[in-house]
C-alpha positions, 0 to 999 in steps of 0.5 A, spaced: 353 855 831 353 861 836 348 858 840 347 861 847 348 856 852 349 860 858 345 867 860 348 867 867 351 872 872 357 869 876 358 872 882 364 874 884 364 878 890 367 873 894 373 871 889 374 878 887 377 883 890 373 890 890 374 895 884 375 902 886 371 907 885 374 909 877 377 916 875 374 920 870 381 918 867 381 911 868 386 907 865 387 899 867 391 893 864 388 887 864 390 880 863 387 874 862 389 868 865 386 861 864 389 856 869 385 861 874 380 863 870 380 870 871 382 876 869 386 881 872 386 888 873 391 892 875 392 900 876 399 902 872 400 907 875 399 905 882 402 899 880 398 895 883 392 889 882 385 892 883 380 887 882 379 880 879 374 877 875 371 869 874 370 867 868 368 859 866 373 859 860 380 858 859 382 865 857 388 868 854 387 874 851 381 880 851 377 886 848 373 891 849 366 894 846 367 901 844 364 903 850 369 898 856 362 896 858 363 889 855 369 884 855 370 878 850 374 872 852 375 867 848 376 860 851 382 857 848 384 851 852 388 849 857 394 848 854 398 853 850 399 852 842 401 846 839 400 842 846 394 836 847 389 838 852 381 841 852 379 844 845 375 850 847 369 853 843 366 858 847 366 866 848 365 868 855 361 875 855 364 879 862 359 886 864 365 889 866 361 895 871 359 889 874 364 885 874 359 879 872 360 874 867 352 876 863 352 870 858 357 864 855 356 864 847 358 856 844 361 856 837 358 850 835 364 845 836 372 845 838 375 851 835 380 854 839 378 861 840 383 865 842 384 872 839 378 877 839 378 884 835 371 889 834 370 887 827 365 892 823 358 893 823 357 890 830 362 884 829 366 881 833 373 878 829 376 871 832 382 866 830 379 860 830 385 856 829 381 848 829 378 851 823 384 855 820 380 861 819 379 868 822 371 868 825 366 873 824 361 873 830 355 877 831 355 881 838 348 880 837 347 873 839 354 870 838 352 866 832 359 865 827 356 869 821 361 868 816 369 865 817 375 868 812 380 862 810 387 862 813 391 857 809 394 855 814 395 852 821 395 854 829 393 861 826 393 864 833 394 872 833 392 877 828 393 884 826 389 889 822 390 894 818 387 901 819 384 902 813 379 896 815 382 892 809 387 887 810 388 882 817 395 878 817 395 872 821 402 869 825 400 861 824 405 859 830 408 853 827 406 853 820 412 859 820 408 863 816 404 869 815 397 869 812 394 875 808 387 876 809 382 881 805 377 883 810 373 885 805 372 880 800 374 874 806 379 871 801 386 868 802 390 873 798 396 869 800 401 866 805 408 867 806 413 863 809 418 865 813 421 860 819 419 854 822 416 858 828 412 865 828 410 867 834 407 875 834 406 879 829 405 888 830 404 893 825 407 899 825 403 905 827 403 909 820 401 901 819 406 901 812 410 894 816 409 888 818 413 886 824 414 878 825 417 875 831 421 869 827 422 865 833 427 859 830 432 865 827 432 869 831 429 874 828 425 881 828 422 881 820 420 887 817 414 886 811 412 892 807 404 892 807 403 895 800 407 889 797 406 884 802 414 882 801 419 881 806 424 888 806 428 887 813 432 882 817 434 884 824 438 878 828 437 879 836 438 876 842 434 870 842 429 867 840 423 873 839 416 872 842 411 878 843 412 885 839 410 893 840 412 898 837 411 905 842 405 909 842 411 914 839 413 909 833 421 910 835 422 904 838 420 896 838 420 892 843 422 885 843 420 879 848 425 874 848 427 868 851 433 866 852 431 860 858 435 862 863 432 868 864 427 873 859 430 879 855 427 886 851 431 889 846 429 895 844 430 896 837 431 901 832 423 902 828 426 905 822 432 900 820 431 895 826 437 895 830 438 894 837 439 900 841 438 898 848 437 891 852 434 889 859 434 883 863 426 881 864 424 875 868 422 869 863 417 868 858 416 876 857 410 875 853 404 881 853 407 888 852 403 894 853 405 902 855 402 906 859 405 913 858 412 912 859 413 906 861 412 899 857 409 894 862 411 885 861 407 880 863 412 875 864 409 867 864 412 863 868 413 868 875 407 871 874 409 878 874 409 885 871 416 887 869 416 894 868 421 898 864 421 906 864 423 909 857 424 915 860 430 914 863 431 906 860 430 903 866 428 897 870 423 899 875 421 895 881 416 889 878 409 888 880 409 882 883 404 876 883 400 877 877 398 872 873 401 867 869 398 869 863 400 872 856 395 877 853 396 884 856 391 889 855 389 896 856 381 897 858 379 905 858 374 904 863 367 904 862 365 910 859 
């Protein structure tokens, strides 16, 4: 396992547009997107898309070295979760000064790679759903060195606590949620909560789990020091993405109500809806950069934009990318 089949350098100079020459204060949203294999850039505060990178994989969600020098995406597949089509196996390696993909690491067999987190001590965390388990990969080399067992299927997103200690998994269509210690790399324990559990979020004082219950509709409150579920919020529809404000006063709920998309924007303290705007459909990755909370809605490809401000909608960045795993990259620094 975490052969390294590809060392190469994609050029991508006649597929990207250029970069521009990066601000000392530098702040990009970036989302993969794997039908087009590529990774978005996109200047927030321009509102406007900046550059582009090729990669081999079918990427769905990225992160970042500590540095931004580096980017990791996992190549899931071409479908969506639950869905037949091509297991991926493989992590992509993007130079992101130069905007190269520097080498493809292969995990050994089928897993569905999806979501990456930094680890401790050099590591790179990834679900790795085929195998029901949270994988430990060596940056080094891109070698699995160790797999935390989720007891659960479709575990497609994680979360981390602060501390470093505890991981919690939404397995999609188990309806559950696993409970990691990232310590010893056991399962400490599964809670059932629907049919279908989309995205989960801490809390930024890290004490509640959110969890988008998307048979309920939901939004499920976990108390992370008793791992027991304390709060129930019905919304509109059923709920997708998560995220709370960088201030921890609002949560902001994707949903889908078919016809259109909805964020709802919640109460953190007792989860009740406060306020709530028309978004295109399948609001999926939600990340905020300074006042404004940008939506990476799926099926128009565009990036909603609401101001928390003065709780508007502002005019949409339009043609994106159909993707769902939004992220913020700080730059190389």
């Amino acid at each position: 396992m975490g052969r390294l089949i590809l060392a190469f350098v994609v050029l991508v100079a006649t597929f990207s547009m250029p970069l521009r020459a990066q601000r000392p204060d530098a702040l990009f949203l970036v989302l993969p997107e794997a039908k087009g294999h590529r990774l978005v850039l996109i200047d927030p505060r321009a509102k406007t898309v900046v550059g582009q990178i090729a990669v081999p994989g079918w990427p769905h969600e990225v992160a970042f070295s500590k540095d931004g020098k580096t980017a990791y995406l996992p190549s899931y597949s071409d479908a969506i979760v639950g869905m037949p089509g091509i297991d991926g196996q493989t992590i992509d390696v993007v130079d992101m000064k130069t905007r190269t993909v520097t080498a493809t690491w292969d995990l050994g067999k089928p897993l569905r790679p999806h979501m990456p987190m930094l680890g401790a001590d050099g590591t790179l965390l990834v679900s790795t759903e085929l195998a029901q388990s949270i994988s430990v990969i060596d940056l080094n080399d891109g070698r699995i060195t160790g797999q935390i067992p989720t007891g659960a299927k479709e575990s497609h997103v994680f979360v981390r606590t602060s501390d470093g200690r505890k991981i919690y998994t939404a397995n999609l269509h188990a309806g559950s949620v696993s409970v990691l210690d990232a310590k010893t790399g056991k399962l400490i324990k599964v809670l059932q909560i629907s049919k279908l559990v989309n995205r989960i979020a801490l809390s930024n004082d890290g004490k509640r789990l959110f969890v988008t219950d998307g048979e309920g509709p939901k939004v499920i409150a976990i108390d992370t020091a008793t791992d027991e579920v304390v709060t129930k919020a019905v919304v509109s529809a059923p709920p997708f993405s998560v995220f709370p404000t960088p201030d921890g006063k609002w949560l902001l709920v994707g949903e889908d109500l078919g016809s259109k998309g909805k964020i709802e924007v919640l109460d953190a303290r007792n989860l009740t809806v406060q306020h709530a705007f028309d978004v295109d459909r399948l609001p999926f990755g939600i990340r905020v950069v300074g006042s404004e909370a940008f939506v990476a809605c799926y099926l128009s490809g565009n990036l909603d934009v609401l101001n928390l401000a003065n709780w508007t909608m502002e005019p949409p960045i339009p043609g994106v990318a159909h993707g769902d795993g939004l992220a913020v990259w700080n730059g190389v620094r």
